[in-house]
PyMOL Python script that loads the backbone (N, CA, C, O; Angstrom):
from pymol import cmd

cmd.read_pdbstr("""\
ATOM      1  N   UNK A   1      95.925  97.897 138.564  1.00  0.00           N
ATOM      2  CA  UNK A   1      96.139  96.548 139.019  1.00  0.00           C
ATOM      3  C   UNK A   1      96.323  96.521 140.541  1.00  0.00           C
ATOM      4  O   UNK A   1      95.796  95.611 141.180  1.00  0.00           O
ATOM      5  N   UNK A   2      97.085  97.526 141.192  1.00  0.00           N
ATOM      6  CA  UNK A   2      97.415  97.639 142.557  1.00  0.00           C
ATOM      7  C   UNK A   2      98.445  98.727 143.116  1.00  0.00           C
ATOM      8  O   UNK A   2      99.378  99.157 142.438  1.00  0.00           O
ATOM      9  N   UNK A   3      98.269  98.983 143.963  1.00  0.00           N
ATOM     10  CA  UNK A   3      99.739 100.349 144.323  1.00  0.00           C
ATOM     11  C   UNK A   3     100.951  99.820 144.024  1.00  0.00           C
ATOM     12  O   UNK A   3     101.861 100.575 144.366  1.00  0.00           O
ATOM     13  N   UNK A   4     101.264  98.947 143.586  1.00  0.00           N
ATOM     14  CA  UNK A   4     102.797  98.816 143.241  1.00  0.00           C
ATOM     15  C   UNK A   4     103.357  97.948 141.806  1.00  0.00           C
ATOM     16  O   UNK A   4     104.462  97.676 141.337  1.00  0.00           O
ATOM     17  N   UNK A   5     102.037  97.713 141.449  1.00  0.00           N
ATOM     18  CA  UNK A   5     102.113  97.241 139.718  1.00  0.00           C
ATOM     19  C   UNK A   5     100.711  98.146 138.951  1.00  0.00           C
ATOM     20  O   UNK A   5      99.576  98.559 139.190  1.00  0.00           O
ATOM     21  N   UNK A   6     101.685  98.082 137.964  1.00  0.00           N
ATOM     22  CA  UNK A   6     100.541  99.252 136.982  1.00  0.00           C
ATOM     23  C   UNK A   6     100.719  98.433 135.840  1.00  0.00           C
ATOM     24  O   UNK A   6     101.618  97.594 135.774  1.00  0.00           O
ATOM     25  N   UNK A   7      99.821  98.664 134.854  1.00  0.00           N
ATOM     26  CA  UNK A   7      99.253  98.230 133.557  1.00  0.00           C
ATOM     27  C   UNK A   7      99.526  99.303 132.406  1.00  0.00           C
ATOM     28  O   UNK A   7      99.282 100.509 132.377  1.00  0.00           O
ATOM     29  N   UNK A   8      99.998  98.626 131.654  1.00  0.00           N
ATOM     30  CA  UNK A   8     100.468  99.627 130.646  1.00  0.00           C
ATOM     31  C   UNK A   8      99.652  98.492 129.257  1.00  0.00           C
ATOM     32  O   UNK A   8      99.704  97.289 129.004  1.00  0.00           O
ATOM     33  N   UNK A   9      98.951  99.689 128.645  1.00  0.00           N
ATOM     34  CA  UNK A   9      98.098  98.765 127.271  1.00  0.00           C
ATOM     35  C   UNK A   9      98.980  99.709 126.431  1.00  0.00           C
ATOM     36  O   UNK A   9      99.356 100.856 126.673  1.00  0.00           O
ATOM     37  N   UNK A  10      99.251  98.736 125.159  1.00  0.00           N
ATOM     38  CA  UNK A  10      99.676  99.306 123.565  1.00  0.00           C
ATOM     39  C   UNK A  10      98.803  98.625 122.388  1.00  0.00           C
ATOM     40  O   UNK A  10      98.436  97.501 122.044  1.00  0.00           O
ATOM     41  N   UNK A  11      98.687  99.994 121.968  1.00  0.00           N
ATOM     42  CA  UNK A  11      97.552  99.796 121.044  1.00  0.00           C
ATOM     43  C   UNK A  11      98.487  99.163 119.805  1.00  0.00           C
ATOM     44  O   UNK A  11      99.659  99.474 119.589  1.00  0.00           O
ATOM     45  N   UNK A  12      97.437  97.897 118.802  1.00  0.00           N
ATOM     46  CA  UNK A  12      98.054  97.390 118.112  1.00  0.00           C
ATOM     47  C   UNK A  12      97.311  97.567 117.132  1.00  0.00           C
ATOM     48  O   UNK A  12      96.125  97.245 117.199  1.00  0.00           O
ATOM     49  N   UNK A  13      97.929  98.194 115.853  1.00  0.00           N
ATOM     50  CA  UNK A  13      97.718  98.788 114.721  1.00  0.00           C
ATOM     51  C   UNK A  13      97.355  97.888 113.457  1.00  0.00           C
ATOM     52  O   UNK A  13      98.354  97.299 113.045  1.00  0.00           O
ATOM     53  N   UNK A  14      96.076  97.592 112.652  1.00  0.00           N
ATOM     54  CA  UNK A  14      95.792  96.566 112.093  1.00  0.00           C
ATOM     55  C   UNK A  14      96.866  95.610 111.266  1.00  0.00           C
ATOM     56  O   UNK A  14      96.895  94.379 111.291  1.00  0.00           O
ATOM     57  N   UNK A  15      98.016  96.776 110.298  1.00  0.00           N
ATOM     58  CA  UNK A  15      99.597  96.439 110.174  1.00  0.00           C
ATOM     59  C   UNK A  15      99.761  95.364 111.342  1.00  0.00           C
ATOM     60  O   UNK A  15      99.748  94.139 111.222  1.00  0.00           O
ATOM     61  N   UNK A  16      99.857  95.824 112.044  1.00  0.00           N
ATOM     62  CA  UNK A  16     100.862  94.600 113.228  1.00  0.00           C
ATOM     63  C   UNK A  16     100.397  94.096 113.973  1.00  0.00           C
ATOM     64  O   UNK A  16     100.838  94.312 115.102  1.00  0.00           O
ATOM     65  N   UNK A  17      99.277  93.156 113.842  1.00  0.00           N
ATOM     66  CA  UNK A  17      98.348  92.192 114.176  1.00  0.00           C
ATOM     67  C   UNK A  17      99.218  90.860 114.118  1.00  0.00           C
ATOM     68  O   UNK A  17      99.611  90.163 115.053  1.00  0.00           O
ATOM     69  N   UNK A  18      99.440  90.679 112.489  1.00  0.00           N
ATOM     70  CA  UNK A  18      99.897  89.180 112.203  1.00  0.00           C
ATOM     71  C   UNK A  18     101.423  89.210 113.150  1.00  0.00           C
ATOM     72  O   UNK A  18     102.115  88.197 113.251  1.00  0.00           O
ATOM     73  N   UNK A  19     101.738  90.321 113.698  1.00  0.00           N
ATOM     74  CA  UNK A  19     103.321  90.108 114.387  1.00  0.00           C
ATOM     75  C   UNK A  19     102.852  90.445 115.801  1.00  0.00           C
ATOM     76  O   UNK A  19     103.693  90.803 116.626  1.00  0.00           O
ATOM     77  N   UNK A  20     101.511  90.351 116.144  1.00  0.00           N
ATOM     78  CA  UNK A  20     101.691  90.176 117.624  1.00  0.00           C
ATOM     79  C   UNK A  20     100.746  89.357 118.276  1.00  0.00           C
ATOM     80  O   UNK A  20      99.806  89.759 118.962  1.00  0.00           O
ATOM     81  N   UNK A  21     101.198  87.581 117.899  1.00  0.00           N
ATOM     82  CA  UNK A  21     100.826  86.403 118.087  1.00  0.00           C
ATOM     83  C   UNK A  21     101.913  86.323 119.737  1.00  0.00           C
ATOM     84  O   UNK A  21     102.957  86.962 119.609  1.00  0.00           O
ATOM     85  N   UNK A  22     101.836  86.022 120.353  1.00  0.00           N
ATOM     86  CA  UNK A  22     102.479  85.474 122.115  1.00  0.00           C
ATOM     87  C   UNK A  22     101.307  84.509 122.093  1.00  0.00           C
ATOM     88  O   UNK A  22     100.236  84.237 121.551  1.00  0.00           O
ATOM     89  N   UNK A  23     102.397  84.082 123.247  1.00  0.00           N
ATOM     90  CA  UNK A  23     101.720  82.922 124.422  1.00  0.00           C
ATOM     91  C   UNK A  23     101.741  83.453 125.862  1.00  0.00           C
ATOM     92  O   UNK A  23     102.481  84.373 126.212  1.00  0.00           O
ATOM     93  N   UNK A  24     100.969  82.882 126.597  1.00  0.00           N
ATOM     94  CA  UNK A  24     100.833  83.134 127.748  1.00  0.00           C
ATOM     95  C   UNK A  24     102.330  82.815 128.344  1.00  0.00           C
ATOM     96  O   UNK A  24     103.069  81.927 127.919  1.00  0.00           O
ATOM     97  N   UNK A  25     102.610  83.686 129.373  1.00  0.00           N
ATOM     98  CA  UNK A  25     104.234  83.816 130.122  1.00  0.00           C
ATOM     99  C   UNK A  25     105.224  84.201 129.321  1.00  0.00           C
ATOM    100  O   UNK A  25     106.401  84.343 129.652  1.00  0.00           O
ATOM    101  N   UNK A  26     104.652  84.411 128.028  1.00  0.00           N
ATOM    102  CA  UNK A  26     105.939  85.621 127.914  1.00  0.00           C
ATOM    103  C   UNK A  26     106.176  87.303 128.151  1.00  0.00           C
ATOM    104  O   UNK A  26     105.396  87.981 128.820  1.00  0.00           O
ATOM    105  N   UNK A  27     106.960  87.654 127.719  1.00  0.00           N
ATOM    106  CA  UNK A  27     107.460  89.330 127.972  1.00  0.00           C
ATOM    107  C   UNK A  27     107.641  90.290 126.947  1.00  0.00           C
ATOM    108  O   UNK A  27     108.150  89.819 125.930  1.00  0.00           O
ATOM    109  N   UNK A  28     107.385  91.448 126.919  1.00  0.00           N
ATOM    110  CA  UNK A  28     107.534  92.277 125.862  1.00  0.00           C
ATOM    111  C   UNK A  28     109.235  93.387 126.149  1.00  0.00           C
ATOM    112  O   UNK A  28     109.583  94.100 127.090  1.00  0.00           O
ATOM    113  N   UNK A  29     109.789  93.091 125.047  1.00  0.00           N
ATOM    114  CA  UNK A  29     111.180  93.920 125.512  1.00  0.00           C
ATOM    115  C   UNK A  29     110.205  95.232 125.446  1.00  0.00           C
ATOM    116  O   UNK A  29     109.081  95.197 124.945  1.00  0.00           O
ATOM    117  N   UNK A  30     110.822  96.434 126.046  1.00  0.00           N
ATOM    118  CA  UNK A  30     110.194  97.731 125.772  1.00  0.00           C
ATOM    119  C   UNK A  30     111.619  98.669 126.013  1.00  0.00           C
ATOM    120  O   UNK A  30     112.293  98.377 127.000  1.00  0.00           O
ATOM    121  N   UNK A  31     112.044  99.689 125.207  1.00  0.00           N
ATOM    122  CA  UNK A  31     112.731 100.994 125.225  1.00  0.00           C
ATOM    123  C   UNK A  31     112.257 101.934 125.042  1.00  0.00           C
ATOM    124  O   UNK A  31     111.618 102.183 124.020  1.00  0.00           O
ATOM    125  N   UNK A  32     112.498 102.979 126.298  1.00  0.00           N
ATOM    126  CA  UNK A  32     112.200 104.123 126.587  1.00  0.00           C
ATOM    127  C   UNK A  32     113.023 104.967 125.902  1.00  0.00           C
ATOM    128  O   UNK A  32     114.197 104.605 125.824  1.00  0.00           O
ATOM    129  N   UNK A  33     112.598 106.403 125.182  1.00  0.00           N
ATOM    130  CA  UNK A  33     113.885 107.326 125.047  1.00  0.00           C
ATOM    131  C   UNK A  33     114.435 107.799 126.105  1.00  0.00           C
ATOM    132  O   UNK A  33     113.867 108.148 127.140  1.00  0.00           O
ATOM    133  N   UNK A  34     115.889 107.824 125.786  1.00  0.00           N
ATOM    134  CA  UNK A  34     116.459 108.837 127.299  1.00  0.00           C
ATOM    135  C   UNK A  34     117.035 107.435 128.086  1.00  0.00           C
ATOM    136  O   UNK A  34     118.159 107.582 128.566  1.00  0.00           O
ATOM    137  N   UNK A  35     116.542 106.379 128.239  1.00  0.00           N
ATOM    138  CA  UNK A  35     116.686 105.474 128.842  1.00  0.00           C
ATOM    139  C   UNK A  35     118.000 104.482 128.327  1.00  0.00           C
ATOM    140  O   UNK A  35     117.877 104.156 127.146  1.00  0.00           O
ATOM    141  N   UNK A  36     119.274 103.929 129.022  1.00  0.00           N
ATOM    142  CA  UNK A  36     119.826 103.144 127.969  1.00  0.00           C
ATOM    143  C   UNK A  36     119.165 101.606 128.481  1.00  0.00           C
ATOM    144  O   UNK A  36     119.298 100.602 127.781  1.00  0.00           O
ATOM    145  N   UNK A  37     118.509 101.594 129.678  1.00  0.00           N
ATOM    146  CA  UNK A  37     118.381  99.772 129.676  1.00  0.00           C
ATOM    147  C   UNK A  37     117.180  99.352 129.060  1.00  0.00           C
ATOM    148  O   UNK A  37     116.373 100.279 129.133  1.00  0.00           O
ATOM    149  N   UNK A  38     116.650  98.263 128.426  1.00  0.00           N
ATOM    150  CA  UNK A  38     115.753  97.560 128.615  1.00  0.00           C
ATOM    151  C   UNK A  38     115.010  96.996 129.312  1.00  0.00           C
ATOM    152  O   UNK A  38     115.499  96.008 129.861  1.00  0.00           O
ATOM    153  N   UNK A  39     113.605  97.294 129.618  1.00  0.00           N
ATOM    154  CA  UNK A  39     112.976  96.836 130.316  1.00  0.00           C
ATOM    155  C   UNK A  39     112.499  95.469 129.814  1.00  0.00           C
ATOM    156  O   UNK A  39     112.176  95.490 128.627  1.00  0.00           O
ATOM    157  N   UNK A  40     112.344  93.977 130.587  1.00  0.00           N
ATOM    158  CA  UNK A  40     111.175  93.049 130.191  1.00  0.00           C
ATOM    159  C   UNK A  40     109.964  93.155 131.118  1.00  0.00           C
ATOM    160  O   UNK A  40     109.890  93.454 132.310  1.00  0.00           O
ATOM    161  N   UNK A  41     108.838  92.750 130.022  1.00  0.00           N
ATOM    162  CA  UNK A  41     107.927  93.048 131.429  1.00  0.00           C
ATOM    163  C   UNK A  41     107.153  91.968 130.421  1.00  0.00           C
ATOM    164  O   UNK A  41     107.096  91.790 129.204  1.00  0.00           O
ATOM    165  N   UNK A  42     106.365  91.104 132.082  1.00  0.00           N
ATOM    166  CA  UNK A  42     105.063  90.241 131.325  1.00  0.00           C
ATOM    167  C   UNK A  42     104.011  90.668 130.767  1.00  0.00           C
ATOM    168  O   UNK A  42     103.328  91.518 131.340  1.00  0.00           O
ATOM    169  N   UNK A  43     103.680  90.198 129.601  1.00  0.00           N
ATOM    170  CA  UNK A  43     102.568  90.478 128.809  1.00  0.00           C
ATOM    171  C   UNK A  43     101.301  90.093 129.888  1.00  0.00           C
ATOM    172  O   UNK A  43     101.897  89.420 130.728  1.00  0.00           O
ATOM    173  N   UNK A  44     100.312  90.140 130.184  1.00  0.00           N
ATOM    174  CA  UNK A  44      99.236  90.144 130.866  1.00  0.00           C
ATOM    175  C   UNK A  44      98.273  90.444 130.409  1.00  0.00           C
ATOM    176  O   UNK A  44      97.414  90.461 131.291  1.00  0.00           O
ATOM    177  N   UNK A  45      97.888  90.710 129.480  1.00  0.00           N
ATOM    178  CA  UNK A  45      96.687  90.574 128.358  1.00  0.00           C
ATOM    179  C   UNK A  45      96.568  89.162 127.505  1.00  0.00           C
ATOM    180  O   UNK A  45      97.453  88.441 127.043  1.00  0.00           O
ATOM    181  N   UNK A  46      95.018  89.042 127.476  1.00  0.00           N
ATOM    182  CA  UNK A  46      95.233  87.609 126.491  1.00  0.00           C
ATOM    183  C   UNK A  46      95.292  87.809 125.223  1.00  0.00           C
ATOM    184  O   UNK A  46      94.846  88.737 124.548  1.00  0.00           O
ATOM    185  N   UNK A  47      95.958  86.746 124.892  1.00  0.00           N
ATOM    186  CA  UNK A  47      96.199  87.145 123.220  1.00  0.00           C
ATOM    187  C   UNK A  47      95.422  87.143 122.303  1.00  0.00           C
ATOM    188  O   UNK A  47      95.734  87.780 121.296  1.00  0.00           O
ATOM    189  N   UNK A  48      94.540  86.645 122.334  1.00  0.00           N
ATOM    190  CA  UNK A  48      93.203  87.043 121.515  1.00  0.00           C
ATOM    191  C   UNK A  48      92.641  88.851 121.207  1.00  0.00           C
ATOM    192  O   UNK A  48      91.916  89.207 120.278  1.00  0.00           O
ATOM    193  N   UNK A  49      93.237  89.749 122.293  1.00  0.00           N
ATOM    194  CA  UNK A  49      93.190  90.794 122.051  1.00  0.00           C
ATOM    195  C   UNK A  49      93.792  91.485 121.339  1.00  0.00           C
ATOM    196  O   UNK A  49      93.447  92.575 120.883  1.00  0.00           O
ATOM    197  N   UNK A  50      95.404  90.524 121.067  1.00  0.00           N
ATOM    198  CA  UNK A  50      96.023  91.904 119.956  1.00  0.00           C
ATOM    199  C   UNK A  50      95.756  91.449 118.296  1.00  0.00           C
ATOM    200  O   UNK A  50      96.375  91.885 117.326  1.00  0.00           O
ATOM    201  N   UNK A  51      94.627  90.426 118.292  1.00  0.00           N
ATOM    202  CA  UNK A  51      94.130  90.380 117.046  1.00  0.00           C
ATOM    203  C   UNK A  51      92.676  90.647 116.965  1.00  0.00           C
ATOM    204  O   UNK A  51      92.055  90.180 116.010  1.00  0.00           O
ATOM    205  N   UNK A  52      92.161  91.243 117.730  1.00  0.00           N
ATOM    206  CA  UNK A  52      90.306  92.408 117.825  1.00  0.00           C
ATOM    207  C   UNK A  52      90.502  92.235 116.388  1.00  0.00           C
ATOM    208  O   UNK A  52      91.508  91.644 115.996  1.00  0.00           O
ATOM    209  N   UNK A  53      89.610  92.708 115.533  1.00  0.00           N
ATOM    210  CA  UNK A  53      89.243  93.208 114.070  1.00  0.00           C
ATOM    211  C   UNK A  53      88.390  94.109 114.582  1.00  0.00           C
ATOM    212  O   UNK A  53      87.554  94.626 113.841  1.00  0.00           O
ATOM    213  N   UNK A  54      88.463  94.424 115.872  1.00  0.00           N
ATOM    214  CA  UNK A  54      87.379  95.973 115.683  1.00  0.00           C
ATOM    215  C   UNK A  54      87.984  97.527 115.894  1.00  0.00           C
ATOM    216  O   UNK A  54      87.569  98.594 116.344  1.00  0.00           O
ATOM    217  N   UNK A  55      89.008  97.095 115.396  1.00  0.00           N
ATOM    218  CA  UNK A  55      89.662  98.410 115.921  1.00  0.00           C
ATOM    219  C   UNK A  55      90.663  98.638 117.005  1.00  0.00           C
ATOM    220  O   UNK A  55      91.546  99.494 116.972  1.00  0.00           O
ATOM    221  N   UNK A  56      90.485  97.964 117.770  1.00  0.00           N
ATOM    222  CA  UNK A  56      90.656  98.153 119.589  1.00  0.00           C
ATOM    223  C   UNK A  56      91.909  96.941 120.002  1.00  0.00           C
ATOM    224  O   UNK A  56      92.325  96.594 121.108  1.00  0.00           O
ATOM    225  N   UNK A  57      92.251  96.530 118.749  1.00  0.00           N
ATOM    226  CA  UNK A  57      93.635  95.380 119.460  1.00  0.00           C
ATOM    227  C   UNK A  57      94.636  96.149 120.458  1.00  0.00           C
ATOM    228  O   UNK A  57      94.996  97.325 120.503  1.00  0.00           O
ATOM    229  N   UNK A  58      94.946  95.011 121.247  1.00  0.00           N
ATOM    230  CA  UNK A  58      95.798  95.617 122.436  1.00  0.00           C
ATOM    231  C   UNK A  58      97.126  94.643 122.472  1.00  0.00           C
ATOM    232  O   UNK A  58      97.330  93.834 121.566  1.00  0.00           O
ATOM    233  N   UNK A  59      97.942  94.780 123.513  1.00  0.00           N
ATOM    234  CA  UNK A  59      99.237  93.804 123.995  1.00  0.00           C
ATOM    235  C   UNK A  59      98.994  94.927 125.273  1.00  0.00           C
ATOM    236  O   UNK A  59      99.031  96.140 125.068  1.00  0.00           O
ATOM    237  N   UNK A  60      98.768  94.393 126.475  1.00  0.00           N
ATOM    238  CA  UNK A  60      99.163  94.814 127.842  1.00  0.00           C
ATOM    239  C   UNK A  60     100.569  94.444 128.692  1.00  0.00           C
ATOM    240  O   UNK A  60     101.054  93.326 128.518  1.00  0.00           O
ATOM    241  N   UNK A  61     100.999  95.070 129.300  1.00  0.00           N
ATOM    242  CA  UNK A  61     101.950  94.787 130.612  1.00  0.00           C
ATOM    243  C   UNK A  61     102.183  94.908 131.554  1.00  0.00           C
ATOM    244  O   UNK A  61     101.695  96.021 131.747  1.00  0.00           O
ATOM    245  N   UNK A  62     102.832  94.467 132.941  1.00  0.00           N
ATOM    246  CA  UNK A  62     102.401  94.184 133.905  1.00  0.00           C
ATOM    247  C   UNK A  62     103.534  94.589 134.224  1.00  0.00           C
ATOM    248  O   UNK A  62     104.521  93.899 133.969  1.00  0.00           O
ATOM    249  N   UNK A  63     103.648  95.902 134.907  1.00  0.00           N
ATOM    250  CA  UNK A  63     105.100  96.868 135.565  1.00  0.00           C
ATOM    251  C   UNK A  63     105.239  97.078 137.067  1.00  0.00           C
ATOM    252  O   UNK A  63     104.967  98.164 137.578  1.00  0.00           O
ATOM    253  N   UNK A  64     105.785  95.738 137.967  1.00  0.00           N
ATOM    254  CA  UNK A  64     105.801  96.387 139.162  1.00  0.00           C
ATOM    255  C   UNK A  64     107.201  97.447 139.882  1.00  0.00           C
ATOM    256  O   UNK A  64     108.430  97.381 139.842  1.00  0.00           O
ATOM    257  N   UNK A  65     106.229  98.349 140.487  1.00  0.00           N
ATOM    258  CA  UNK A  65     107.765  99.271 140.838  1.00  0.00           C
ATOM    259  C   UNK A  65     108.997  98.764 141.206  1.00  0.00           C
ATOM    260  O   UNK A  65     109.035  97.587 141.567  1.00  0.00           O
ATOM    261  N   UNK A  66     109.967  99.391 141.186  1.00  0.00           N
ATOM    262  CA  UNK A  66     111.359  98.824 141.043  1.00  0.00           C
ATOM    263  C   UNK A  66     112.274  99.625 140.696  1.00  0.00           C
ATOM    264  O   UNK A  66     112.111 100.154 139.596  1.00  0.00           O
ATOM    265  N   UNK A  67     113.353  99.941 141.376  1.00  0.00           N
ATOM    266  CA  UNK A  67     114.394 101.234 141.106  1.00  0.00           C
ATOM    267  C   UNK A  67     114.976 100.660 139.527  1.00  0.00           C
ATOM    268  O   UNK A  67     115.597 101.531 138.917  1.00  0.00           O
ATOM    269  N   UNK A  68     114.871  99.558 138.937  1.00  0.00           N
ATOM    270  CA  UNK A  68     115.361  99.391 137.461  1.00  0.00           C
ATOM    271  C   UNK A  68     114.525 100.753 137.043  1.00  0.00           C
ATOM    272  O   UNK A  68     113.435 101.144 137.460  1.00  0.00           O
ATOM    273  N   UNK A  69     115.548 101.421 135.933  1.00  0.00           N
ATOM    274  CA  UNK A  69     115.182 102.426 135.249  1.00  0.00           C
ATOM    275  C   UNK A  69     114.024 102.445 134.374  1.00  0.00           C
ATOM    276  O   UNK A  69     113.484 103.517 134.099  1.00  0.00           O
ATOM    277  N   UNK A  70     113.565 101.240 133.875  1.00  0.00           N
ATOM    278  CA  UNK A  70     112.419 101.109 133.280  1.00  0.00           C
ATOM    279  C   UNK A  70     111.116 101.077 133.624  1.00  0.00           C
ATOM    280  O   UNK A  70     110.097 101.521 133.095  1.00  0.00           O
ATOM    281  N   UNK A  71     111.395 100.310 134.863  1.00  0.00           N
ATOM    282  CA  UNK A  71     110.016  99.608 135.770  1.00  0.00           C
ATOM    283  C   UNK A  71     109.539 101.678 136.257  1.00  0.00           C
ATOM    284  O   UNK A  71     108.527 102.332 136.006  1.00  0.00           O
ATOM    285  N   UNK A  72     110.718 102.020 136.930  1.00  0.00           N
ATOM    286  CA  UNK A  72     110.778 103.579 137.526  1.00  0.00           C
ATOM    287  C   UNK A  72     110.238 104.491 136.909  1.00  0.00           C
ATOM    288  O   UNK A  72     109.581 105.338 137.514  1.00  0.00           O
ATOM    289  N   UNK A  73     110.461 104.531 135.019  1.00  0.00           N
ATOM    290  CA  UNK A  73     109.673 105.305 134.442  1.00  0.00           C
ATOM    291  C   UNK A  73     108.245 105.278 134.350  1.00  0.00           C
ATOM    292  O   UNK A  73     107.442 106.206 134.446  1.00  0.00           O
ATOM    293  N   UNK A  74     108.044 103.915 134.122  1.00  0.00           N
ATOM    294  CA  UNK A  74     106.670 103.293 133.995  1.00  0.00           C
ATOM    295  C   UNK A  74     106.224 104.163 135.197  1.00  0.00           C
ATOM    296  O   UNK A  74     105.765 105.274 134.932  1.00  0.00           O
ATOM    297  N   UNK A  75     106.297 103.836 136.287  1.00  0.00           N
ATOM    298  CA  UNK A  75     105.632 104.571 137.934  1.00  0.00           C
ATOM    299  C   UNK A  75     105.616 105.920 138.085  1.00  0.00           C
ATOM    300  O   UNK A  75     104.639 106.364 138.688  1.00  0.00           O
ATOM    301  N   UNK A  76     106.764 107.012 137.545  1.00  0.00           N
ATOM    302  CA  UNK A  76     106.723 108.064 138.045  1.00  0.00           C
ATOM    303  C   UNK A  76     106.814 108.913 136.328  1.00  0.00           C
ATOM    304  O   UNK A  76     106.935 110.138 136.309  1.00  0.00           O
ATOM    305  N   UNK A  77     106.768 108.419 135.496  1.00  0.00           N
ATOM    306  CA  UNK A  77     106.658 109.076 134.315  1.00  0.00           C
ATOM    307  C   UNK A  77     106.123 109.156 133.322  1.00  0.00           C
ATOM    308  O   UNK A  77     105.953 110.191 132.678  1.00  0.00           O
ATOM    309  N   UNK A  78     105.717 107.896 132.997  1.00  0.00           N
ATOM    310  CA  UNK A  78     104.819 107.694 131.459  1.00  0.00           C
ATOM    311  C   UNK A  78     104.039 108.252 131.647  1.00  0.00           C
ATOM    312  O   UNK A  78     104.011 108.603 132.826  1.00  0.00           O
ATOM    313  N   UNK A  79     102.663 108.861 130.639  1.00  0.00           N
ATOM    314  CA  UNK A  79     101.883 109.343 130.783  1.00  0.00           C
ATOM    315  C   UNK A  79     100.608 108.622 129.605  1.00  0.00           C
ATOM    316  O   UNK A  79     100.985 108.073 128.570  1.00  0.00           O
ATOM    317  N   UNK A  80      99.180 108.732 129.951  1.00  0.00           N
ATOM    318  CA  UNK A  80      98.682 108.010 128.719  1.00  0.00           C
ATOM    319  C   UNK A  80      99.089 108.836 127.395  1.00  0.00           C
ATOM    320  O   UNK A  80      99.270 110.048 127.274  1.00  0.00           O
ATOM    321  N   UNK A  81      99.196 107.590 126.242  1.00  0.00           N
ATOM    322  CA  UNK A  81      99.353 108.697 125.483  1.00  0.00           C
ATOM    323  C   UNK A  81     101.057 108.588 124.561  1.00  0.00           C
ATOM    324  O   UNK A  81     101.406 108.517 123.383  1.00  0.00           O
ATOM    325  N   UNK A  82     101.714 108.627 125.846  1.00  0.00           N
ATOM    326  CA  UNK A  82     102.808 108.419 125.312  1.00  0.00           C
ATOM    327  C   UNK A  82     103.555 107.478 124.610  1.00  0.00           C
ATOM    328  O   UNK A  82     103.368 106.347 125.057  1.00  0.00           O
ATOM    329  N   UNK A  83     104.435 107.535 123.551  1.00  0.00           N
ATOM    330  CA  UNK A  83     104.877 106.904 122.522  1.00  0.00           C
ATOM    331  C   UNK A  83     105.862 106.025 122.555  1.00  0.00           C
ATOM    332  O   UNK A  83     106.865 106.699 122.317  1.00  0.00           O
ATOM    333  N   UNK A  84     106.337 104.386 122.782  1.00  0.00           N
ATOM    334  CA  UNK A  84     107.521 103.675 123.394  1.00  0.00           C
ATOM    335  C   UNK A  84     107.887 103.246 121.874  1.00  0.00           C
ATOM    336  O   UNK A  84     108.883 102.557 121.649  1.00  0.00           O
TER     337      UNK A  84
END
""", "prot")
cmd.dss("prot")
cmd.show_as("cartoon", "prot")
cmd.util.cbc("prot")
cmd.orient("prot")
């Protein structure tokens, strides 16, 4: 997205389609292990994507850096791949 916000996609599993209906401007809580705070971060994917039927549903988010412990992992730690 840019040097100081990154994109984080989660893949959405045909199971949990019907539970990941949003609207535009909202936020996804997210917990890290290891981590005790909660991060919110805006959803930034349209929602039509986390109901694909081809396989490929998503929910994206929109993480700009920020010494909050969450935003921080997102920047200097997650890796693809990894499991929230």
């Amino acid at each position: 997205m840019s040097t100081t916000v990154k994109r984080v996609d989660f893949i959405v599993p045909e199971y949990g389609r019907a539970a990941a209906n949003f609207l535009p401007g909202q936020w996804l809580d997210v917990e890290f292990d290891g981590i005790d705070t909660i991060g919110g971060f805006s959803l930034c994917s349209d929602p039509s994507d986390a109901q694909r039927t081809d396989g490929k549903a998503f929910v994206s988010i929109a993480v700009k850096i920020a010494k909050h412990p969450p935003a921080r992992h997102v920047h200097e730690s997650l890796m693809e791949g990894d499991k929230v």
